[in-house]
C-alpha positions as CSV (number, residue, x, y, z in Angstrom):
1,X,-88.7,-56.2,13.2
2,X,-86.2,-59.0,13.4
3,X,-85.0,-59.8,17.5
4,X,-81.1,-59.2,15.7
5,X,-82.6,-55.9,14.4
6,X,-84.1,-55.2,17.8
7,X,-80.4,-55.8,19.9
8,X,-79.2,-53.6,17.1
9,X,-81.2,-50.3,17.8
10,X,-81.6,-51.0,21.6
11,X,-77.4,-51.0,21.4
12,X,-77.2,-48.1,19.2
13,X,-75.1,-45.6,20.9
14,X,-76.8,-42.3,21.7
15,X,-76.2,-39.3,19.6
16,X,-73.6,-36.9,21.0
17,X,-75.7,-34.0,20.5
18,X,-78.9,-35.5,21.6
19,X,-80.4,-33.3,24.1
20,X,-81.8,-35.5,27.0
21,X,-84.3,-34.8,28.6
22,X,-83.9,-33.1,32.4
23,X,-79.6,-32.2,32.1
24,X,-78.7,-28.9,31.1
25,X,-77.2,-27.7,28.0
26,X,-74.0,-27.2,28.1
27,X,-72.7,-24.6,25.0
28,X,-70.1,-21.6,24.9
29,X,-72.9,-19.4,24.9
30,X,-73.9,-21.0,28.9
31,X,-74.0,-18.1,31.5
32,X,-71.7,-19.6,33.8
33,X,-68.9,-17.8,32.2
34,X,-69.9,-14.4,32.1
35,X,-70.0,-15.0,35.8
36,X,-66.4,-15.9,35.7
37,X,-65.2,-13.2,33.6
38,X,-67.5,-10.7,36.4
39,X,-65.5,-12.7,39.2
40,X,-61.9,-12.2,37.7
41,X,-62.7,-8.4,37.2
42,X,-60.8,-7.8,40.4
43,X,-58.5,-10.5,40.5
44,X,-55.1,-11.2,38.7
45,X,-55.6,-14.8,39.8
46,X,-57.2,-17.4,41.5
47,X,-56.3,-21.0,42.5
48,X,-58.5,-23.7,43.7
49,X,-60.9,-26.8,43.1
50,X,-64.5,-26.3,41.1
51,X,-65.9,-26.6,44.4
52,X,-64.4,-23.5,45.3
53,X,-65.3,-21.7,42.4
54,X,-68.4,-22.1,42.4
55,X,-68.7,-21.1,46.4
56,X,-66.4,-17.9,46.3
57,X,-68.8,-16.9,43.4
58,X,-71.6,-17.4,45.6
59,X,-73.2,-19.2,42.6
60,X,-75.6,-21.7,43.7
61,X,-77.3,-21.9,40.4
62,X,-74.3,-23.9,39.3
63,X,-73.2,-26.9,40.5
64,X,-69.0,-27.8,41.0
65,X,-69.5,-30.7,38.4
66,X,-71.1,-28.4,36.3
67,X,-68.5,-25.7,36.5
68,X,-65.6,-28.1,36.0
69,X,-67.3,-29.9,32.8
70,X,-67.6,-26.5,30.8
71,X,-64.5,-25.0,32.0
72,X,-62.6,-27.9,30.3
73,X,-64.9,-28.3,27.3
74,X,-65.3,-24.8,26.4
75,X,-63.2,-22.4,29.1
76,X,-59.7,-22.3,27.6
77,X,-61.2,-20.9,24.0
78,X,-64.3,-19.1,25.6
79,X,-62.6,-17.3,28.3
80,X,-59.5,-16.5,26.2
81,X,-61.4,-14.3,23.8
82,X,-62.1,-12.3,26.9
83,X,-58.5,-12.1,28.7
84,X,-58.6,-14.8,31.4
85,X,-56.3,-17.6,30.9
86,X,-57.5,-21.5,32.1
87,X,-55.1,-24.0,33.6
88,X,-55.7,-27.3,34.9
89,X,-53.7,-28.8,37.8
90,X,-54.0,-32.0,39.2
91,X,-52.1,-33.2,42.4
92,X,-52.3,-36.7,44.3
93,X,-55.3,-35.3,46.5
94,X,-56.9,-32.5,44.3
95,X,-57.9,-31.2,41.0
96,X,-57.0,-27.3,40.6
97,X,-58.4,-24.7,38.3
98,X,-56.0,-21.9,37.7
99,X,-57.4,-19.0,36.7
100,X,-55.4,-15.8,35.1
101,X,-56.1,-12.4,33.8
C-alpha cells in the first residue's frame, strides 16, 4: 500500500452506523423510553434538565447524557406514537426537557 493510500484510509471517516465497540446502542426500540412513557402515566407534565429525569425516574441504568441524546434523536417521533409530547428549552444557565401528555 502506497504511504498516500495509507493517510487515505487512516483519515477515512468512520461509518455512521458502525457499532463501536464498548457505547451502547442507541435505536427507537432502546428501553429508556418505555420507562418514560411508565413515568408520565401519572403526570400531565414535567419540566426539567436530563439530569433530572433520569433521577426522579430513579433510573440509574441510564445515564443524563444518555437520556438527553435519545430524547432528541428519537423522542419527539417515538414518544408521540404513544401520547407524550417532547419539547426542548434552552435558557442562558440550563437546558430543559418538557415533557406533555
Amino acid at each position: 500500500m502506497k504511504d498516500d493510500e495509507l493517510v487515505n484510509e487512516m483519515l477515512k471517516p468512520v461509518a455512521k452506523n458502525e457499532i463501536r465497540a464498548g457505547y451502547p446502542i442507541l435505536t427507537e426500540d432502546h428501553f429508556f423510553f418505555q420507562l418514560v412513557i411508565d413515568f408520565m402515566s401519572d403526570k400531565r407534565i414535567w419540566l426539567g434538565t436530563a439530569s433530572d429525569l433520569v433521577s426522579d425516574m430513579n433510573c440509574k441504568a441510564v445515564s443524563a447524557n444518555t437520556a438527553a441524546k435519545l430524547l432528541h434523536k428519537y423522542g419527539k417521533t417515538m414518544l408521540k406514537k404513544k401520547g407524550v409530547s417532547v419539547k426542548f428549552i434552552r435558557t442562558n444557565q440550563k437546558r430543559l426537557i418538557e415533557l406533555k401528555k
